[in-house]
gemmi code that builds the backbone of each chain (N, CA, C; Angstrom):
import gemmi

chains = {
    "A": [
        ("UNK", (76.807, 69.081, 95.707), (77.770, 69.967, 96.359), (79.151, 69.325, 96.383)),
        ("UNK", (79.137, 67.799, 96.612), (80.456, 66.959, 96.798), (81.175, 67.416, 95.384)),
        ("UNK", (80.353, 67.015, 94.225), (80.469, 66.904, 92.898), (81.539, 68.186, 92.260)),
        ("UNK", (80.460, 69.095, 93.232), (81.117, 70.755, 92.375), (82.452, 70.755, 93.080)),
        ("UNK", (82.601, 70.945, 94.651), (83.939, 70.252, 94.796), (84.967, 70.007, 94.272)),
        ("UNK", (84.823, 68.797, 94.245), (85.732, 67.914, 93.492), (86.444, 68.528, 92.030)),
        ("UNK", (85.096, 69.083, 91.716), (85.378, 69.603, 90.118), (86.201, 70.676, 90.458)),
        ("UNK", (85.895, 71.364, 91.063), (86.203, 72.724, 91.318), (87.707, 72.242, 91.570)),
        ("UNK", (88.012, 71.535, 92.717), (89.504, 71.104, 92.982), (90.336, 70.511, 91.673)),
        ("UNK", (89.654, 69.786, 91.033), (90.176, 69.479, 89.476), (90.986, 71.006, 88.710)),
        ("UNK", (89.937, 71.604, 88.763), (90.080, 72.756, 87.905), (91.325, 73.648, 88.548)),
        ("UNK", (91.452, 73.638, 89.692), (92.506, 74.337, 90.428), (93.544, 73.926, 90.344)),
        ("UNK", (93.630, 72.471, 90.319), (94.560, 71.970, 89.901), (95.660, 71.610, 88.789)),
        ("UNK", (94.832, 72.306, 87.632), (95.379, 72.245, 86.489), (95.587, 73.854, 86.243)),
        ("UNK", (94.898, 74.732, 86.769), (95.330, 76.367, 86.823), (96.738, 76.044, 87.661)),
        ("UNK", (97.022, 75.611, 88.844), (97.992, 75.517, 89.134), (99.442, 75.067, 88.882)),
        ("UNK", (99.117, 74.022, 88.131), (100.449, 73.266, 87.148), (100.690, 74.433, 86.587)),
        ("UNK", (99.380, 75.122, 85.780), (99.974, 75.762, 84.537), (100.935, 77.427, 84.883)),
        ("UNK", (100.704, 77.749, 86.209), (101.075, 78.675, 86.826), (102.152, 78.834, 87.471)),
        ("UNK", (102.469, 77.576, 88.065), (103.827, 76.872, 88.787), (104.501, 77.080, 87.067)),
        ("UNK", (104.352, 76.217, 86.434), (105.071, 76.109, 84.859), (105.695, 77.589, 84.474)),
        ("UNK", (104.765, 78.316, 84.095), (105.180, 79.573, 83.916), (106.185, 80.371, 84.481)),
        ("UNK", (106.299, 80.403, 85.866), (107.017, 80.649, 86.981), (108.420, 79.645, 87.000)),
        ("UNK", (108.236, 78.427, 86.573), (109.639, 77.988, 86.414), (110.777, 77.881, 85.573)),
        ("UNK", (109.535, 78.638, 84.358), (110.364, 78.840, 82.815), (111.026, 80.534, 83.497)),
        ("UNK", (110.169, 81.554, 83.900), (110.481, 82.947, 84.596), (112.424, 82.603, 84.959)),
        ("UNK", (111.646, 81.809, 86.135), (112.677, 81.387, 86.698), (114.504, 80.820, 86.252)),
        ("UNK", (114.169, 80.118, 85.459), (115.555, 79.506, 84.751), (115.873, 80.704, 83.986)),
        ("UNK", (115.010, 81.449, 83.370), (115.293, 82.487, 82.297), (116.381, 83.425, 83.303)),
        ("UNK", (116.037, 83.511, 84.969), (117.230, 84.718, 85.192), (117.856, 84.066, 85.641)),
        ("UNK", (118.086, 82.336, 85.893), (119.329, 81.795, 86.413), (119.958, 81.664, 85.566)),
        ("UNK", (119.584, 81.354, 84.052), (120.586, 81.754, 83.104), (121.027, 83.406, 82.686)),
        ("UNK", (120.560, 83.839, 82.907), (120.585, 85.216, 82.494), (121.138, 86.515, 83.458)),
        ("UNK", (121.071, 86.000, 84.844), (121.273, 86.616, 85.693), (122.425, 87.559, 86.129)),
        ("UNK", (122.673, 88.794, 85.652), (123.959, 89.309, 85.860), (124.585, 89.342, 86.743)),
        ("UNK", (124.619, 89.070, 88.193), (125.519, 88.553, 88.997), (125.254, 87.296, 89.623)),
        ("UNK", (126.360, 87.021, 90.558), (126.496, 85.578, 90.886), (125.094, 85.272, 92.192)),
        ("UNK", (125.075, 87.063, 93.169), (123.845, 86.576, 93.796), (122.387, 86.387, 92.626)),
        ("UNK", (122.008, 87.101, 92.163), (120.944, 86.714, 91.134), (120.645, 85.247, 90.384)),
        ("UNK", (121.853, 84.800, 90.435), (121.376, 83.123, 90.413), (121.337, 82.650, 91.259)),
        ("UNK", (121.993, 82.576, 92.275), (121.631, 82.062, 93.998), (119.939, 82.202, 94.232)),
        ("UNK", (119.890, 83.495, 93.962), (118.382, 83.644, 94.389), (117.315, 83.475, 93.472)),
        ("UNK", (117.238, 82.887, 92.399), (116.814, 81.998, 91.285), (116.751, 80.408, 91.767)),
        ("UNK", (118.093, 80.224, 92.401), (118.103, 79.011, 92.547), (117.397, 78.737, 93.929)),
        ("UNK", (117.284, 79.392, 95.172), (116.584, 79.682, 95.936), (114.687, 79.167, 95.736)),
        ("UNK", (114.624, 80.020, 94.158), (113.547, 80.369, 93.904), (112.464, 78.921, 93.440)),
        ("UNK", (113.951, 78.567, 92.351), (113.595, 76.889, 92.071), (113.342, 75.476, 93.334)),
        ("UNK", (114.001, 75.612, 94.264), (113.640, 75.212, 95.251), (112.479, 75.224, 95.805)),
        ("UNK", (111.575, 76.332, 96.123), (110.470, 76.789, 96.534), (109.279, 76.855, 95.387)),
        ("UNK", (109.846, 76.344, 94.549), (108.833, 76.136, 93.004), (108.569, 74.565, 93.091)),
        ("UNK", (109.889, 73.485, 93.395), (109.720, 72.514, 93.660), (109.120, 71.891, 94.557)),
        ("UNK", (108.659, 72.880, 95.901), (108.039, 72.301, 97.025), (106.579, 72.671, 96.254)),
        ("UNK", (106.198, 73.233, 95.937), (105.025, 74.275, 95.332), (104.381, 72.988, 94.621)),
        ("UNK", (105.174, 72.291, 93.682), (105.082, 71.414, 92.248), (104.684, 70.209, 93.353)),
        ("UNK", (105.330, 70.036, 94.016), (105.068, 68.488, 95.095), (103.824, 68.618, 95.559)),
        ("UNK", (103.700, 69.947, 96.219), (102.505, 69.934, 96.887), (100.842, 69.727, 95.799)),
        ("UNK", (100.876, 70.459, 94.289), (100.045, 70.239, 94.040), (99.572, 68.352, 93.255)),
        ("UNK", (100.900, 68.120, 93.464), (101.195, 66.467, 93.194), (100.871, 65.836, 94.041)),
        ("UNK", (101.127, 66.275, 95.469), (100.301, 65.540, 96.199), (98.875, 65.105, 96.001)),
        ("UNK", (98.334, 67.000, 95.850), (97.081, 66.558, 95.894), (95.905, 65.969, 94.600)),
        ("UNK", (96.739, 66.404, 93.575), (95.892, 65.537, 92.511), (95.744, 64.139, 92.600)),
        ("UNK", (96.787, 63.325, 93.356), (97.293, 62.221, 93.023), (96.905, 61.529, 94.214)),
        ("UNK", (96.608, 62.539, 95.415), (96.335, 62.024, 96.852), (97.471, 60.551, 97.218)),
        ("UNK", (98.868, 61.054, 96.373), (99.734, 60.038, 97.152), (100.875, 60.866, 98.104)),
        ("UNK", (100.486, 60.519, 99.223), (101.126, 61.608, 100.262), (102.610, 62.149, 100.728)),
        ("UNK", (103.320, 60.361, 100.188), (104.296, 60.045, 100.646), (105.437, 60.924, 100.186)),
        ("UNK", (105.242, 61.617, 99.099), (105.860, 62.872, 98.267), (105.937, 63.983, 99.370)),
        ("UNK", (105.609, 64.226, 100.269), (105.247, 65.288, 101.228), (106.719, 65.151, 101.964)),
        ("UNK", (107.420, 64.188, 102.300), (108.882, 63.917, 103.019), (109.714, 64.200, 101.710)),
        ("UNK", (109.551, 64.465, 100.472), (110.315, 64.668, 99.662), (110.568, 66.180, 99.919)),
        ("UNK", (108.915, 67.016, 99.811), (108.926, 68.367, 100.047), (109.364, 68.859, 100.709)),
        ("UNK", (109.426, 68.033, 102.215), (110.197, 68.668, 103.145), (111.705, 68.539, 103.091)),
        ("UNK", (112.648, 67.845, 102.636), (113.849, 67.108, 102.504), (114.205, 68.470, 100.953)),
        ("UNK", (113.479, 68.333, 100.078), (114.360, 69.598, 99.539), (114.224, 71.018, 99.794)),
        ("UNK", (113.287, 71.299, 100.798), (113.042, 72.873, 101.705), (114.846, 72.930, 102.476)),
        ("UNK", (114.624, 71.794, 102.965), (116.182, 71.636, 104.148), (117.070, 71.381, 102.786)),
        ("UNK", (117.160, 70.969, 101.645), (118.480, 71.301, 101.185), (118.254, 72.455, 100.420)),
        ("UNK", (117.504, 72.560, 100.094), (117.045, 74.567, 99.711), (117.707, 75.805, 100.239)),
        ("UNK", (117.371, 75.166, 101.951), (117.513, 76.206, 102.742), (119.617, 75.899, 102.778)),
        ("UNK", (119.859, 74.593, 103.092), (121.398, 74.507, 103.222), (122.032, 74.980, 102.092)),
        ("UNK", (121.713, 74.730, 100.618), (121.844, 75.220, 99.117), (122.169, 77.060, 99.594)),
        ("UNK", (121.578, 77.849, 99.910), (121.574, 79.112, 99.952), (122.275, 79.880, 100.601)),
        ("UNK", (122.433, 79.033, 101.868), (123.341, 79.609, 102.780), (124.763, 79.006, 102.522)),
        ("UNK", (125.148, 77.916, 102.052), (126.693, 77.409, 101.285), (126.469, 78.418, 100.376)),
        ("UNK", (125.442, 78.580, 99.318), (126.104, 79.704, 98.091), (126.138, 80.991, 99.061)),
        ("UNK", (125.484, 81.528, 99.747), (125.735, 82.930, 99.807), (127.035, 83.094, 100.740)),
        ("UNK", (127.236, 82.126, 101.302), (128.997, 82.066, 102.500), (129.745, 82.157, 100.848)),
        ("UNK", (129.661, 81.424, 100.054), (130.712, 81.317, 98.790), (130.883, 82.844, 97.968)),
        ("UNK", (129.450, 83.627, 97.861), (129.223, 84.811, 97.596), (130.475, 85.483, 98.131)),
        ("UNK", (130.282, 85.723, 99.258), (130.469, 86.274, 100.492), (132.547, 86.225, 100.582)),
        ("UNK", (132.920, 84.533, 100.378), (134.111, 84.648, 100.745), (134.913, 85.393, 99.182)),
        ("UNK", (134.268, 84.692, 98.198), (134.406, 85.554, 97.004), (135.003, 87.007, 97.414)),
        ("UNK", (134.110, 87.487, 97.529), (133.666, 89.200, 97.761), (134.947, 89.433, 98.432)),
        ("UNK", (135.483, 88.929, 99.346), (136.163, 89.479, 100.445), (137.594, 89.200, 100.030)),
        ("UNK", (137.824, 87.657, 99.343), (138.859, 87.718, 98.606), (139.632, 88.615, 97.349)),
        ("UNK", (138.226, 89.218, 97.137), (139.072, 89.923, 95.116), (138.730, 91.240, 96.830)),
        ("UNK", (138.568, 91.710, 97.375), (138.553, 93.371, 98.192), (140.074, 93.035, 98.545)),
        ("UNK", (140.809, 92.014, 98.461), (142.226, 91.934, 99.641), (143.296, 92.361, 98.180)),
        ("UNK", (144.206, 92.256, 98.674), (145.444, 92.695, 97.829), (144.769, 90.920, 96.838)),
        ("UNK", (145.003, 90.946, 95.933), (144.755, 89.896, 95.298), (146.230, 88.967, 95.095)),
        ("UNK", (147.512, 90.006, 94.673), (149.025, 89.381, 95.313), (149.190, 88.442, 96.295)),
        ("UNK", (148.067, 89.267, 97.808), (148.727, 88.410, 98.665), (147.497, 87.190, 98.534)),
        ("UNK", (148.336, 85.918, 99.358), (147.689, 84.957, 99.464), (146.577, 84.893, 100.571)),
        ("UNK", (146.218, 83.936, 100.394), (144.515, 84.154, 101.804), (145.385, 83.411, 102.722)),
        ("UNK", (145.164, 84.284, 103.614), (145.969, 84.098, 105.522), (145.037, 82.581, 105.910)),
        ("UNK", (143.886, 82.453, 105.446), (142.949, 81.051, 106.160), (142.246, 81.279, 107.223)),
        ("UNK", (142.149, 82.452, 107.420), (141.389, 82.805, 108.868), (140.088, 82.212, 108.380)),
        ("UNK", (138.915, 81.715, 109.632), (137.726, 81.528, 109.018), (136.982, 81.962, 109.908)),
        ("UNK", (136.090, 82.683, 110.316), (135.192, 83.099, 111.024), (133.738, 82.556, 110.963)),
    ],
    "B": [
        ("UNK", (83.117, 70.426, 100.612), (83.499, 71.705, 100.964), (84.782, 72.040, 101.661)),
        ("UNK", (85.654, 70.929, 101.683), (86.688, 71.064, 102.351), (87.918, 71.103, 100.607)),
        ("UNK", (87.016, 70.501, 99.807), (87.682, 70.629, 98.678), (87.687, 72.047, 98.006)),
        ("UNK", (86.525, 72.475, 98.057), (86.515, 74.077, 97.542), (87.534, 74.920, 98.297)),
        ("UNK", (87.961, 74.881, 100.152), (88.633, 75.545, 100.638), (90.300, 75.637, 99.867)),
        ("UNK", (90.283, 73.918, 99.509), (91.818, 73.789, 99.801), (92.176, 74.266, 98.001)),
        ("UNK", (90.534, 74.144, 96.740), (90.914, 73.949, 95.742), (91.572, 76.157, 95.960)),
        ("UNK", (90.569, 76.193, 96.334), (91.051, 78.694, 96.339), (92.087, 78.675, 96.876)),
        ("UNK", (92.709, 77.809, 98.156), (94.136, 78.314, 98.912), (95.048, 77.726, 97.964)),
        ("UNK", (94.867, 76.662, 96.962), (95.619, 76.070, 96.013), (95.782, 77.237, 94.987)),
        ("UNK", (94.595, 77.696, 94.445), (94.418, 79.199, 93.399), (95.362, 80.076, 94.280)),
        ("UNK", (95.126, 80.882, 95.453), (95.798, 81.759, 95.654), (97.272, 81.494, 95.761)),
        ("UNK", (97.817, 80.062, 96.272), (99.427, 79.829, 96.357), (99.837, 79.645, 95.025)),
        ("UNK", (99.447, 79.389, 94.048), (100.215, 79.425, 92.274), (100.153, 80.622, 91.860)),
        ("UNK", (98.603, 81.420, 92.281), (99.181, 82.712, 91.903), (100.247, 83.722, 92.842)),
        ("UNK", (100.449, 83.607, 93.558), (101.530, 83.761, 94.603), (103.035, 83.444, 93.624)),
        ("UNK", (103.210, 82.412, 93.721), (104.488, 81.764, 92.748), (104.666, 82.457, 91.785)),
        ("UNK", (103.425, 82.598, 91.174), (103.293, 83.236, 89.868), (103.860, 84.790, 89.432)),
        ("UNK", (103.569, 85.644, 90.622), (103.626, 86.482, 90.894), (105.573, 87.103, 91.061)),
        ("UNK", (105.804, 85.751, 92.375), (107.209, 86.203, 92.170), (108.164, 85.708, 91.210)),
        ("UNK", (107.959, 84.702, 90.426), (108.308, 84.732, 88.815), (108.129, 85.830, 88.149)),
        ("UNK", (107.465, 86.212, 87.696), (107.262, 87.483, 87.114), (108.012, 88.709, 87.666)),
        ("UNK", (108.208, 88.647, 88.823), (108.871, 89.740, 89.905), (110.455, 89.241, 89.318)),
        ("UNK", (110.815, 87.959, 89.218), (111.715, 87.758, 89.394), (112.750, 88.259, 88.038)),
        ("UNK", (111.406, 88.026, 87.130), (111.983, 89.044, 85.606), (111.846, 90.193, 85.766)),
        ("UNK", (110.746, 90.988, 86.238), (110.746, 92.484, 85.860), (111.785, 93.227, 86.919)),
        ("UNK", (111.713, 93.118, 88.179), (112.325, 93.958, 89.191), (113.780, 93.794, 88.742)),
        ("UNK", (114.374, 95.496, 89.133), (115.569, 96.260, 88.415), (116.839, 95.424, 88.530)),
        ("UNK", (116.999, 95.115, 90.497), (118.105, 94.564, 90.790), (117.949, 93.577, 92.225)),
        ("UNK", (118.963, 93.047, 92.161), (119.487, 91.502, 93.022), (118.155, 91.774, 94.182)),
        ("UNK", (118.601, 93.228, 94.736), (117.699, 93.053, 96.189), (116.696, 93.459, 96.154)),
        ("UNK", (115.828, 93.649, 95.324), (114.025, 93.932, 94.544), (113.667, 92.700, 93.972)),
        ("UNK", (114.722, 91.611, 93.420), (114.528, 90.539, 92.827), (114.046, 89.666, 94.248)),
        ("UNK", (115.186, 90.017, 95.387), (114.986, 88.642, 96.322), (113.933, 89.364, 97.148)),
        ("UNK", (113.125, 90.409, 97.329), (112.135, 90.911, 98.039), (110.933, 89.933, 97.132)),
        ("UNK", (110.883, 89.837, 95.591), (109.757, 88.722, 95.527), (109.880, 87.443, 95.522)),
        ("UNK", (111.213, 87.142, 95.074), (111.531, 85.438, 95.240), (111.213, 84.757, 96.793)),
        ("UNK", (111.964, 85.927, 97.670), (111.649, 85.727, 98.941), (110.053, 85.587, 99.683)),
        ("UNK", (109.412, 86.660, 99.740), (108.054, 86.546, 100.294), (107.064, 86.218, 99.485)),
        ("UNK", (107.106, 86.560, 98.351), (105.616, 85.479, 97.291), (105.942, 84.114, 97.302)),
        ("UNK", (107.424, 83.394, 96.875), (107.575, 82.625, 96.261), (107.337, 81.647, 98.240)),
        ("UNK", (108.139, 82.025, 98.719), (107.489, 81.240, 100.493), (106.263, 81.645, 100.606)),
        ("UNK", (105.195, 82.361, 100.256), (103.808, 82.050, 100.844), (102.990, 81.438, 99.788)),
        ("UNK", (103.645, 81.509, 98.420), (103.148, 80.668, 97.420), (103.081, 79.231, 97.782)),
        ("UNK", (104.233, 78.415, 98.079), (104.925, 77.789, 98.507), (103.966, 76.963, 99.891)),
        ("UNK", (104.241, 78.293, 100.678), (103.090, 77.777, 102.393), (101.960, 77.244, 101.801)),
        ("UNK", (101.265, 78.617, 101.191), (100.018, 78.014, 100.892), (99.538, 76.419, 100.179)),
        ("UNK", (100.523, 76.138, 99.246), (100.076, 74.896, 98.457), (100.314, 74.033, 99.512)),
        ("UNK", (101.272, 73.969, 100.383), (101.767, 72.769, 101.990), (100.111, 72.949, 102.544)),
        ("UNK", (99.618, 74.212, 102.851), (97.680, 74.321, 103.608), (96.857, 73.651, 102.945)),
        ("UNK", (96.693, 74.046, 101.511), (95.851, 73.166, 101.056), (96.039, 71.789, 101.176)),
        ("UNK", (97.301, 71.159, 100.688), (97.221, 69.922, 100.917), (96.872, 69.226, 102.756)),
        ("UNK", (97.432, 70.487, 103.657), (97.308, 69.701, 104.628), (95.462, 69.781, 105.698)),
        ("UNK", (94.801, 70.755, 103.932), (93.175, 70.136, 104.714), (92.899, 69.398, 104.108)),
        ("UNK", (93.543, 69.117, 102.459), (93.014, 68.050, 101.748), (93.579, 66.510, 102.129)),
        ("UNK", (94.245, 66.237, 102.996), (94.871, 64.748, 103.614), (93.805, 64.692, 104.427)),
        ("UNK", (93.550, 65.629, 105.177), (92.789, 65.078, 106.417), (92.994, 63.250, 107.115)),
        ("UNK", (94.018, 63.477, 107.454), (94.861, 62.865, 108.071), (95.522, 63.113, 109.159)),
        ("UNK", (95.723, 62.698, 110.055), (96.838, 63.001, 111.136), (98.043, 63.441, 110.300)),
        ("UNK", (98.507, 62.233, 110.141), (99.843, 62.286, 109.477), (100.788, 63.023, 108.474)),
        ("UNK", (99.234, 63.168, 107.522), (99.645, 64.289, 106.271), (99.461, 65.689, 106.764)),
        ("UNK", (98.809, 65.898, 107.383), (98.205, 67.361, 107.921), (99.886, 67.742, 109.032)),
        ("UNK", (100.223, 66.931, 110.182), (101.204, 67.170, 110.512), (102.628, 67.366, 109.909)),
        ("UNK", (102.654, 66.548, 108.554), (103.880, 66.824, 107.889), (103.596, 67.908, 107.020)),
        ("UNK", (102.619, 68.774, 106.842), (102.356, 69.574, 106.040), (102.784, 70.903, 106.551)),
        ("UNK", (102.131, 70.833, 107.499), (102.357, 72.150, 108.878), (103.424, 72.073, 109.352)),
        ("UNK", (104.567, 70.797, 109.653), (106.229, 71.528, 109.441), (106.587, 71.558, 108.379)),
        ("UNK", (106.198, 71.089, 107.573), (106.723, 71.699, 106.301), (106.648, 73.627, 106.051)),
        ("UNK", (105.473, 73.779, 106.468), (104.867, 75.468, 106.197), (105.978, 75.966, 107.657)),
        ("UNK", (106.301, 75.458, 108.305), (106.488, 76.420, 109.681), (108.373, 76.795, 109.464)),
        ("UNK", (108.954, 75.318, 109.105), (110.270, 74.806, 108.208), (110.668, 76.344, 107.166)),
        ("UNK", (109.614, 76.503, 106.662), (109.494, 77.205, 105.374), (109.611, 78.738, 105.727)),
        ("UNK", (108.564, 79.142, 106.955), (108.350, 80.205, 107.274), (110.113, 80.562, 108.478)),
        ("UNK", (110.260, 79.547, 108.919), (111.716, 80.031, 109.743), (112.834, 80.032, 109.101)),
        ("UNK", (113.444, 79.651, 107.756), (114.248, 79.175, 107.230), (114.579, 80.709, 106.295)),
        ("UNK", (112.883, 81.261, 105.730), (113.629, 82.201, 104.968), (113.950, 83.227, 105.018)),
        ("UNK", (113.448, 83.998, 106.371), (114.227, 85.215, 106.690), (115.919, 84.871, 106.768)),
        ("UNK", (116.090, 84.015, 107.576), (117.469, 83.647, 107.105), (118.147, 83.772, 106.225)),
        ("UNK", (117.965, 82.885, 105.260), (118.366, 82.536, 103.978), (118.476, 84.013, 103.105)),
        ("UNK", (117.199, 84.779, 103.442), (117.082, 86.047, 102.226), (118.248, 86.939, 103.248)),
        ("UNK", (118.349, 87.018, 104.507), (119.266, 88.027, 104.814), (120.632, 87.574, 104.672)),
        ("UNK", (121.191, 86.108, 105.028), (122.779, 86.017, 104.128), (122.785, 86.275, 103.101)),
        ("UNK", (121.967, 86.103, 102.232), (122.062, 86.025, 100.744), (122.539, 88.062, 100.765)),
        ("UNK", (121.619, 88.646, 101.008), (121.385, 89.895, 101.022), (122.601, 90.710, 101.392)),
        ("UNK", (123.406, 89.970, 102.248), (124.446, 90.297, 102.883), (125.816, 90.045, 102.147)),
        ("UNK", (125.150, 89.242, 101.785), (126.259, 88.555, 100.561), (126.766, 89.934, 99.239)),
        ("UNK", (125.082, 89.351, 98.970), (125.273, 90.235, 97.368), (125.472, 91.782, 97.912)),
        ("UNK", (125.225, 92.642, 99.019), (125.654, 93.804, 99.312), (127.041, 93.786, 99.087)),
        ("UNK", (127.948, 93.502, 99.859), (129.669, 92.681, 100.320), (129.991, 92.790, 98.724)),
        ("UNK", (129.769, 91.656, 98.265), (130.376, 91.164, 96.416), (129.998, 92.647, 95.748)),
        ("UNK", (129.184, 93.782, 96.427), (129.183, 94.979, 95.253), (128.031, 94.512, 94.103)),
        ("UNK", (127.076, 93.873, 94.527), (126.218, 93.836, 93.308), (125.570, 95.038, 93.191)),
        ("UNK", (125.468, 95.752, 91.799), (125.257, 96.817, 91.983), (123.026, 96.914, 91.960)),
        ("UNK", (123.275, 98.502, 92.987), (121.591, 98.772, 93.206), (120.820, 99.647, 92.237)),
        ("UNK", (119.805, 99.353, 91.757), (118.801, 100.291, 90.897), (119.101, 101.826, 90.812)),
        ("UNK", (119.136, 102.385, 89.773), (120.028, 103.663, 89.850), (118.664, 104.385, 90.001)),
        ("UNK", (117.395, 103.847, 90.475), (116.484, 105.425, 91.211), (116.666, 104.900, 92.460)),
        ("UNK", (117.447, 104.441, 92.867), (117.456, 103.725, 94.512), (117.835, 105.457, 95.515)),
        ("UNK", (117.440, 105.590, 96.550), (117.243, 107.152, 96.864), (118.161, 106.943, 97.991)),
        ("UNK", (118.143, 105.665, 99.059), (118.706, 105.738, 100.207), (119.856, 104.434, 100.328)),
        ("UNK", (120.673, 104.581, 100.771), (121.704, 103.287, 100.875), (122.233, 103.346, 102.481)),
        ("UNK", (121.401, 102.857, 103.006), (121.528, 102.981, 105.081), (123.040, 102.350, 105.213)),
        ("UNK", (123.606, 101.506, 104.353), (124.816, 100.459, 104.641), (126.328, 101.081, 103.677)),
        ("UNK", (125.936, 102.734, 103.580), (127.015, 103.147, 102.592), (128.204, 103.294, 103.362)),
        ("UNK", (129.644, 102.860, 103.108), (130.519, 103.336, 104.035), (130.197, 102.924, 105.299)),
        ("UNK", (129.920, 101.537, 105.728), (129.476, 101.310, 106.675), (130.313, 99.742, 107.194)),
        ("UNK", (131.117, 99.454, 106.332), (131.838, 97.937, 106.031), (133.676, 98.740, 105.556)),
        ("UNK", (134.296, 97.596, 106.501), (136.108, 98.286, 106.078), (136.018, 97.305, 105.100)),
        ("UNK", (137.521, 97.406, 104.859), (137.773, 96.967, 103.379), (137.805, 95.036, 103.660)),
        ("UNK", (137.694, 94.479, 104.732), (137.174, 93.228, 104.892), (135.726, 92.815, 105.197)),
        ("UNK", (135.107, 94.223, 105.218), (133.821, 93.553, 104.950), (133.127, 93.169, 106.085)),
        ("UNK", (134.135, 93.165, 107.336), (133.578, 92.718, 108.705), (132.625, 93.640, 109.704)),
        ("UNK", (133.293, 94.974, 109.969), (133.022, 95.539, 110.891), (131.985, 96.697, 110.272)),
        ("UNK", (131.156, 96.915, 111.345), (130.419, 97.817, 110.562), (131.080, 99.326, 111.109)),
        ("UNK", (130.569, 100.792, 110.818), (131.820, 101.516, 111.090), (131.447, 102.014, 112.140)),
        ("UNK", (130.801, 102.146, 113.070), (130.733, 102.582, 114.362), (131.047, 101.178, 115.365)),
        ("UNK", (131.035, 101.857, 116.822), (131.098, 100.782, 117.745), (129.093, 100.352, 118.069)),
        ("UNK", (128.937, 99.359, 118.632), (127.716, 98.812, 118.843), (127.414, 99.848, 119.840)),
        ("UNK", (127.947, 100.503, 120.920), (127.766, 101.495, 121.635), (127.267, 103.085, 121.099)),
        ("UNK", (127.850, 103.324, 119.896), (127.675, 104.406, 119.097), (126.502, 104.070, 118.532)),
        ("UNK", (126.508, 103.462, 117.814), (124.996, 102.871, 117.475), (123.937, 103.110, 118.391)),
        ("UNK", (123.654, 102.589, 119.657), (122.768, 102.892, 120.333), (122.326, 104.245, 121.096)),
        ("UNK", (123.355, 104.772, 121.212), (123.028, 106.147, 121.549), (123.421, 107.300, 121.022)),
        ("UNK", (124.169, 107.529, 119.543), (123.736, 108.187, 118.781), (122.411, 108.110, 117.469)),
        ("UNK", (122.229, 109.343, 117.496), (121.053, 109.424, 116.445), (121.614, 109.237, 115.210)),
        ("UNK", (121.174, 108.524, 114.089), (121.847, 107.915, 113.095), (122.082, 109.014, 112.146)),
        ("UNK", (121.562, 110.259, 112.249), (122.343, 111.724, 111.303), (123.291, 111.870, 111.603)),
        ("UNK", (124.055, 112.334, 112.984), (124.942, 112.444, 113.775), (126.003, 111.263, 112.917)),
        ("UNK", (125.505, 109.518, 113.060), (126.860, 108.684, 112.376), (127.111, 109.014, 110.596)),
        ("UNK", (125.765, 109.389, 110.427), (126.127, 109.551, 108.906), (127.033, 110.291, 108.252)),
        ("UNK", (126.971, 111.505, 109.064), (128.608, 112.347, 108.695), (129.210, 112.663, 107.053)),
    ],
}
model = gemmi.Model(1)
for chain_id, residues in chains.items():
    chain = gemmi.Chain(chain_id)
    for i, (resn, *xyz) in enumerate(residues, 1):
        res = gemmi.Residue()
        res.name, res.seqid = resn, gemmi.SeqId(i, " ")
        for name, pos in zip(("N", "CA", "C"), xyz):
            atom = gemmi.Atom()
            atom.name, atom.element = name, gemmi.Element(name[0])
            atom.pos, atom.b_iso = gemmi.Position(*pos), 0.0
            res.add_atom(atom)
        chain.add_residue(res)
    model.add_chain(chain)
structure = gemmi.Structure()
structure.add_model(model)
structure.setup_entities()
């Protein structure tokens, strides 16, 4: 029973690389490709959460744990990554809506 | 048998990933794209943090696993609604069978205010603001 296990976890483990893989080629394909500027944000979003994905099954093939503070450390710049691009989205957007002549007043909210 | 649990929650979180990759090519536009990047690709994501954190069976690993998943689960409603807010604002344009747009005429030309008062909002019926 230990045996099948084990195997069984083997086997999952290599369905999983190969699935994560797939998903990260997906992935780059619309951060390059992506017709607007949010569509790569959220690609890049996506790669982030592919990378925690990739750690985690690294952890466990490898049962070296210490990778697990990595996973968490690029979730938090994942999460900071998304919200700097989408404020940048965002001030974008609001700049080309203004007279584009005039200059930006600097207000920041 | 703790390996069989974590090897299926490992199967179901890649195919999860898997899933919103694929989403992430086929779906029309920005905000159908981040509806799968967003919720497959975070429970894809959770799930592989579960498995590993029955396969440590550890204090230590099991606890950094579970903020990792909890980290994960608070972070991305966030994240998907600036983003969302964003790419609305910048004019990315929406799927042309898209039927309803709740946020049309609803932003001045800075993008700030939405067009009623927060008072109007609550006690009118939203046909009545649509106008």
């Amino acid at each position: 029973m230990a045996d099948f296990g084990s195997d069984f976890l083997q086997f999952s483990v290599y369905i999983a690389y190969t699935a994560i893989m797939i998903s990260l080629g997906l992935t780059v394909f619309r951060l390059l490709r992506g017709p607007t500027l949010a569509d790569r944000v959220v690609a890049l979003d996506m790669l982030a959460l592919l990378g925690i994905a990739f750690i985690g099954i690294f952890s466990i093939a490898t049962e070296e744990y210490a990778f697990l503070d990595v996973a968490i450390a690029l979730a938090l710049v994942g999460f900071l990554a998304t919200v700097a691009f989408s404020r940048y989205v965002y001030r974008g957007a609001l700049e080309e809506r203004r007279d584009p002549s005039k200059p930006d007043e600097g207000d920041d909210s | 048998m703790i390996d069989l649990v974590a090897g299926v929650l490992l199967l179901i979180g890649a195919s999860f990933s898997l899933i919103a990759g694929i989403g992430l090519i086929r779906l029309p536009d920005v905000y159908l794209r981040m509806h799968a990047a967003t919720k497959a690709g975070t429970l894809g994501a959770g799930l592989v943090l579960v498995a590993l954190a029955l396969h440590g069976q550890q204090l230590e690993v099991t606890a950094r696993a579970v903020t990792g998943v909890l980290f994960l689960l608070f972070t991305a409603p966030v994240a998907a609604h600036l983003l969302g807010r964003a790419g609305y604002l910048s004019g990315a344009p929406l799927w042309s069978k898209t039927r309803f747009d709740d946020l049309m005429d609803k932003y001045d030309a800075d993008g700030r205010k939405l067009g009623g008062t927060p008072e109007e909002a609550l006690t009118k019926p939203p046909a009545d603001r649509d106008a």
